[in-house]
Each structure stands twice: as C-alpha cells, then as structure tokens.
VMD Tcl script that draws the C-alpha trace (Angstrom):
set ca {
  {-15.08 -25.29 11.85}
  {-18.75 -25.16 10.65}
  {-18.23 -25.66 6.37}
  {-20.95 -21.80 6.35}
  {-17.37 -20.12 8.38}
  {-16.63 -17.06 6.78}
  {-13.97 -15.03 6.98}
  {-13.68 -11.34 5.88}
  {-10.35 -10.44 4.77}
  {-11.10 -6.79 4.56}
  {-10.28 -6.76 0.89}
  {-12.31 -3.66 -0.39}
  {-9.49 -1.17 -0.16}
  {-7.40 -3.49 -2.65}
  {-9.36 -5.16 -5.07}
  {-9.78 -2.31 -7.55}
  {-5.55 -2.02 -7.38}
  {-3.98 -3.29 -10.52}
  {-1.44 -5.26 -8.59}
  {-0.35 -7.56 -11.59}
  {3.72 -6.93 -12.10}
  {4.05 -4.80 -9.25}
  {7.37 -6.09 -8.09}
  {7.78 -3.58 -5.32}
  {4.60 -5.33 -3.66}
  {6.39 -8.58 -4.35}
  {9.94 -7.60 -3.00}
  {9.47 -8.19 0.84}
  {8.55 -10.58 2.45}
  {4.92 -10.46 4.72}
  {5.30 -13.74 6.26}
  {7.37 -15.16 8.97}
  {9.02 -18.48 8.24}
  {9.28 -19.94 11.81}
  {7.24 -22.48 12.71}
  {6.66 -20.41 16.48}
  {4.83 -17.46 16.53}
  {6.81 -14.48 16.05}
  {5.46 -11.28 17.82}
  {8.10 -9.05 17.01}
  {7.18 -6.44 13.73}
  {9.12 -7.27 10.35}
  {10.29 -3.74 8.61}
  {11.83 -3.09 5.80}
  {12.94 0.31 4.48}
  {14.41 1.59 1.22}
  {14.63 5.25 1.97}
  {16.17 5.76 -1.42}
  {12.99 5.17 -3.23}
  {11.40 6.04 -0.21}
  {9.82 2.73 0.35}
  {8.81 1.12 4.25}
  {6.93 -2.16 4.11}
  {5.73 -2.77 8.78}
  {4.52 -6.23 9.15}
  {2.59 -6.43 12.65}
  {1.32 -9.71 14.68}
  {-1.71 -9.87 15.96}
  {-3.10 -11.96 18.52}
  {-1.30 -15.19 16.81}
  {0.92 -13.87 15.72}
  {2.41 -12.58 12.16}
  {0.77 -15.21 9.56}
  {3.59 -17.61 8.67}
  {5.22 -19.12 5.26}
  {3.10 -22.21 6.60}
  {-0.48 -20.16 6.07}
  {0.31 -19.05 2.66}
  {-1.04 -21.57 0.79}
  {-4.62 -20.32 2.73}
  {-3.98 -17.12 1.05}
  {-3.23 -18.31 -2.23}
  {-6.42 -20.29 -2.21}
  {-8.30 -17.22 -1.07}
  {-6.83 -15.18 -4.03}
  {-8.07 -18.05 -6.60}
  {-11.81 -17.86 -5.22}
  {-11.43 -14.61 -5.87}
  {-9.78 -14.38 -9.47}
  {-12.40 -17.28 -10.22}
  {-15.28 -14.68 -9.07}
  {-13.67 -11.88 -11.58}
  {-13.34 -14.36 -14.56}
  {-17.21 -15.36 -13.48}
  {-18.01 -11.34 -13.88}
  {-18.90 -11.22 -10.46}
  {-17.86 -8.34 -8.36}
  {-15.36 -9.84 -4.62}
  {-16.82 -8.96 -1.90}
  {-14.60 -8.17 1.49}
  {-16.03 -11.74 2.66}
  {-14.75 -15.15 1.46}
  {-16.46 -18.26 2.25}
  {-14.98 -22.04 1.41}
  {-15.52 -25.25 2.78}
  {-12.99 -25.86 5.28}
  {-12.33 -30.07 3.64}
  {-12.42 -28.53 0.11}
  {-9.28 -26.74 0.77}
  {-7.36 -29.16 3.57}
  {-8.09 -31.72 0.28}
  {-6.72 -29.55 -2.52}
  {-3.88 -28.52 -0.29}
  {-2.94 -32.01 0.72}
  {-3.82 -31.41 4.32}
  {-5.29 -33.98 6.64}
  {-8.57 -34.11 7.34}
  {-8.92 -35.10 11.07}
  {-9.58 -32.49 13.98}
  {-6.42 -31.14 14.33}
  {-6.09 -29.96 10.60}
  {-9.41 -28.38 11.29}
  {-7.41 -26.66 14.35}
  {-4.50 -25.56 12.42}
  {-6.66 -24.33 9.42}
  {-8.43 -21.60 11.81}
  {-5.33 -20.85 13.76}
  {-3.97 -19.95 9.85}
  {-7.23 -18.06 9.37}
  {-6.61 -16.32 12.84}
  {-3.26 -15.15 11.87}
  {-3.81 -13.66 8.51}
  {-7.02 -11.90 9.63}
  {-4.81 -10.31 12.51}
  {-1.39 -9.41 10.44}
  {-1.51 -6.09 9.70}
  {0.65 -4.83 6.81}
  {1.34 -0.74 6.46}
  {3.56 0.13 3.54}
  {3.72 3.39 1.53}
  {4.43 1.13 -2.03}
  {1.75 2.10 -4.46}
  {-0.17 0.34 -6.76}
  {-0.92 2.05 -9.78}
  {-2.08 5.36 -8.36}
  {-3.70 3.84 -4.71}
}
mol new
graphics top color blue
foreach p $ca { graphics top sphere $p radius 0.5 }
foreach p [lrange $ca 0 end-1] q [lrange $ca 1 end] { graphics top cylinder $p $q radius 0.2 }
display resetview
C-alpha cells in the first residue's frame, strides 16, 4: 500500500453528531467476531423504543472485531484534527507502518495485505439504524 493511500470513510453525515454518551449507539454490536468473513446481515431490533440497528457486508465482508483497532485509529486522527481546530474532512490519510507500528502489527507484506483487506471491509459495511444522535 503506497504510504499517500487514502481512504474516505464517508464521514460528513456524522461528524457534526454529538455522539459522546450516546449509549444507544454503543449498545450493539457493528462488528462480526469471526475470524471468516461473514456475509450474512447482523440486526437487531428493540421495537419497544422503536430501535433497529442492519449491519450489511460488502464485498469482504462485514468489518470484523479484528479491524477495529483500524477504526479506532481513524477516530484519533480525527479527534486530534478537532483539538488542532481543524475542520475532518470525509477523507483520512495515514501511513500504512505508522499504524501496523502503534498497533503492534508486523511490518512485512502480508500485514500490508491484511491492513487493506481491514480497510476494504469497513469502507464496504454498511450500517442503517434509526438511533439518533442528538437531533440527526
């Protein structure tokens, strides 16, 4: 993976929400914990509070426990941006041995492989839910 990769999370639609303490956003899960790509859609409903979380695969596959720490890393460039004053944009870039480092990863060609197969899979998983955040 060239180190100038990019990869656009689509995040425009959700970085104005004030997602801090929202515990319905936190109650189900959006990743699948097998190690083998699961195709199948995760839902969950509450129809009591009228709550329905659809987790859906995409070419990969639904993004796994295992590519979480990608997203976590993701979400620190960004809160780093916001403490900087800066505005996130819907595109992230990182050095790909920056983070395999930090996360204790390898750094030979098949970490490399993994890494965009996790970048694959969270770009693809789709997540519909009607929880709200603040008013969005």
């Amino acid at each position: 993976m060239a180190s100038d990769h990019q990869v656009d999370l689509f995040l425009t639609s959700i970085i104005d929400a004030p997602v801090k303490d929202q515990r319905d956003l936190m109650e189900f899960p959006h990743f699948a914990l097998a190690k083998q790509a699961r195709y199948e859609p995760m839902i969950y409903e509450n129809p009591k509070r009228g709550i329905r979380v659809e987790v859906r695969a995409g070419h990969k596959g639904i993004a796994t426990i295992w590519d979480k720490d990608v997203m976590i890393y993701c979400a620190s460039l960004i809160n780093e941006q916001i403490e900087r004053g800066q505005t996130p944009t819907a595109t992230i870039q990182f050095h790909a041995y920056d983070f395999l480092r930090l996360a204790g990863r390898g750094t030979g060609k098949r970490s490399y492989q993994l890494l965009q197969e996790a970048l694959d899979r969270l770009q693809s998983t789709s997540v519909r839910t009607t929880i709200k955040a603040g008013d969005k």
